[in-house]
C-alpha positions as CSV (number, residue, x, y, z in Angstrom):
1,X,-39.8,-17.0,-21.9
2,X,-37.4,-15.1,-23.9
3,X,-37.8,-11.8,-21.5
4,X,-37.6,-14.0,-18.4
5,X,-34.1,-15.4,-19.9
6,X,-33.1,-12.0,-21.0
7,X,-33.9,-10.8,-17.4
8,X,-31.8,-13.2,-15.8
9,X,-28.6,-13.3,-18.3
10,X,-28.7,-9.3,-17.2
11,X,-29.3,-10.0,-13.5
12,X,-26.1,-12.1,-13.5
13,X,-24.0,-10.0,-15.4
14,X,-24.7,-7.2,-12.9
15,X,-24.3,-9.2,-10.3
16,X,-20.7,-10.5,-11.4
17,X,-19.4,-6.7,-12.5
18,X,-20.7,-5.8,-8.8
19,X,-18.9,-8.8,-7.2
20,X,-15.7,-7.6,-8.7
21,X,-15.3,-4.5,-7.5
22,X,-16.4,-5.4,-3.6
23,X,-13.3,-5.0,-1.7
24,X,-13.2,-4.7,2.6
25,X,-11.2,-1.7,1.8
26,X,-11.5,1.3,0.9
27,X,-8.3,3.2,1.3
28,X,-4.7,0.8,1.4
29,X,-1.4,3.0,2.7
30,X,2.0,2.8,4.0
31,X,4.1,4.9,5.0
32,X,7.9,4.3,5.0
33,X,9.5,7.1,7.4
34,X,13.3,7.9,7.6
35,X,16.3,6.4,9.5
36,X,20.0,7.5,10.1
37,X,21.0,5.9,6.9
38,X,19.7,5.4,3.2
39,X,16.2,4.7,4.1
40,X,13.8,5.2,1.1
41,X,11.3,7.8,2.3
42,X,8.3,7.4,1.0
43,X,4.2,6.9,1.2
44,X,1.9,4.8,-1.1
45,X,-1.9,5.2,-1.5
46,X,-3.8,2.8,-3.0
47,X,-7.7,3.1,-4.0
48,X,-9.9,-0.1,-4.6
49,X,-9.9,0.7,-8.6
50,X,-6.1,0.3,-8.4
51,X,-5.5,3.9,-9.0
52,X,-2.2,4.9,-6.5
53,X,0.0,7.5,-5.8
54,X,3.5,7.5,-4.7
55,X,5.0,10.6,-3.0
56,X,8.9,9.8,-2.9
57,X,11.0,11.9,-0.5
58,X,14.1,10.6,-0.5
59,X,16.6,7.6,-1.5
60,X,13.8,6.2,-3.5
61,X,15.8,5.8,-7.0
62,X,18.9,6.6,-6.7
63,X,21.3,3.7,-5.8
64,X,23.9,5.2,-4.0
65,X,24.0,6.9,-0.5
66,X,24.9,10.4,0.1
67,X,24.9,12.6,2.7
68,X,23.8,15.6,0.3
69,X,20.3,13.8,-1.3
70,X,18.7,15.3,2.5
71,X,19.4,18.6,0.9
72,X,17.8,18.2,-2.6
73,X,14.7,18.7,-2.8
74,X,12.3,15.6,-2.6
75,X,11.7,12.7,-5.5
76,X,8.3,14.2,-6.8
77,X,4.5,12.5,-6.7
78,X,3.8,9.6,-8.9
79,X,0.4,8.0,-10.1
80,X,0.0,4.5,-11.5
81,X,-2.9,1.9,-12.2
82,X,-1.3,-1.1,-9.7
83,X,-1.2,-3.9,-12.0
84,X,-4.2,-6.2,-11.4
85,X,-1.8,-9.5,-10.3
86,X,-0.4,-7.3,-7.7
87,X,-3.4,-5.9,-6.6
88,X,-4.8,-9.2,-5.9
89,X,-1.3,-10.6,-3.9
90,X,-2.2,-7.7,-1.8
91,X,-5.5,-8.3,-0.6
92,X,-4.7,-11.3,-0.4
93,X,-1.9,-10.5,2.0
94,X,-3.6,-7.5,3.7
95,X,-6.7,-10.5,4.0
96,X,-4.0,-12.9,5.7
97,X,-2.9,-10.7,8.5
98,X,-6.4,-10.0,9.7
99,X,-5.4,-6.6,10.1
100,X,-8.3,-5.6,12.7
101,X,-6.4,-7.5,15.5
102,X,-2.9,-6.3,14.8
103,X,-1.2,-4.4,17.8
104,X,-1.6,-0.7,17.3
105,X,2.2,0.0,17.9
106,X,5.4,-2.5,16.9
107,X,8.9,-2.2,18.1
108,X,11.1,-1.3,21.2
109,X,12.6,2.7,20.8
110,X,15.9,1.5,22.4
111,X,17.8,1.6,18.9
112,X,17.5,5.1,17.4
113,X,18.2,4.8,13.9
114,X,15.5,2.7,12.6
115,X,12.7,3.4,10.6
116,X,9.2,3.4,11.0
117,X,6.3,2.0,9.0
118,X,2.8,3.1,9.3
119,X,0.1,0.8,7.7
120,X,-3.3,2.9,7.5
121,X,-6.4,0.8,6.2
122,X,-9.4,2.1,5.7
123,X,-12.0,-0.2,5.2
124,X,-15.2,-0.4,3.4
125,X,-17.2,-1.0,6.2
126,X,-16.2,2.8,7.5
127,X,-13.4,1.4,10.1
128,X,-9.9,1.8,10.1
129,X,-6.8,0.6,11.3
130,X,-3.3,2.5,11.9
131,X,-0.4,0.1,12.7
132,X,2.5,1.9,13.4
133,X,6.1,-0.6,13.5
134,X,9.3,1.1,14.5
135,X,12.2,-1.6,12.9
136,X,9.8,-3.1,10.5
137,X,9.5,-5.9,12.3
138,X,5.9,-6.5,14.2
139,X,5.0,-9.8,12.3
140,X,6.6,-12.0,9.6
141,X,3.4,-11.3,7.8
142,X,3.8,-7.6,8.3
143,X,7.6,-7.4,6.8
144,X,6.1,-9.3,3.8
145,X,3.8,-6.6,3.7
146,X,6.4,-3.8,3.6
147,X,8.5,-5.6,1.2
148,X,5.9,-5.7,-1.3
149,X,5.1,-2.0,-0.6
150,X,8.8,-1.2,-1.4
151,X,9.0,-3.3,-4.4
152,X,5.7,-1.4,-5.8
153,X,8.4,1.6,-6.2
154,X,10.3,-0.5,-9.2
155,X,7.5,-2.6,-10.6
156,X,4.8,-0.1,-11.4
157,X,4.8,2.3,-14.2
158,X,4.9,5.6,-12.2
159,X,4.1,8.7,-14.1
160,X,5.5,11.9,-12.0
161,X,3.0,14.1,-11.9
162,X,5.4,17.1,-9.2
């Protein structure tokens, strides 16, 4: 009795350490391209163990504009562990858009001095999704997205790394 009891407390330990670390994906990123102003320029990776990198271009710190910060050279790469809390708020808004049935492409080209966002899932399941949104404005659900994505930039504890 006490091995069957033994066998089982370990069973279910597995089984909840395993549970933890399923996530549908396997690879989170955006992209935040440049526009005719003070657009940050920049791209976020994200891995399911909350490892990330940041690789700043441009207008990512500094909080005035200037003409001159297209000539310096760009920000650097960062890595961080995402906090787990914000980990969790984004799968849990990556989970709400139901990203699979998003439109490939987002905005009208008419305006020229807009950015453009690109969303690149990979998921566990060996698919993957590349929504690309000129304006950053394809969804309400998707500019939350992006908003959280910028805010990662000030809330994480970045270590530059180049």
């Amino acid at each position: 009795m006490k091995y069957l009891f033994g066998l089982l407390t370990v069973m279910l330990l597995f089984s909840c350490s395993t549970q933890k670390n399923n996530s549908n994906y396997s690879t989170i990123e955006y992209e935040a391209g440049a526009c005719f102003g003070s657009c940050p320029v920049f791209k976020i990776t994200i891995n399911p163990d909350r490892t990330a990198v940041l690789e700043a271009e441009h207008f990512n710190f500094s909080k005035e504009f200037s003409k001159a910060e297209f000539s310096k050279p760009r920000e650097g790469t960062f890595k961080a562990t995402i906090k787990e809390e914000d980990y969790k708020k984004l799968l849990t808004l990556l989970d709400g858009l139901d990203v699979k049935k998003l439109n490939d492409k987002y905005g009208e080209r008419n305006i020229t001095d807009l950015p453009t966002s690109y969303l690149r899932i990979n998921f566990a399941d060996n698919t993957s999704k590349i929504v690309e949104d000129y304006g950053k404005k394809g969804t309400e659900k998707l500019v939350e997205v992006y908003k959280f994505f910028e805010d990662l930039r000030n809330n994480q504890q970045w270590t530059k790394v180049k």
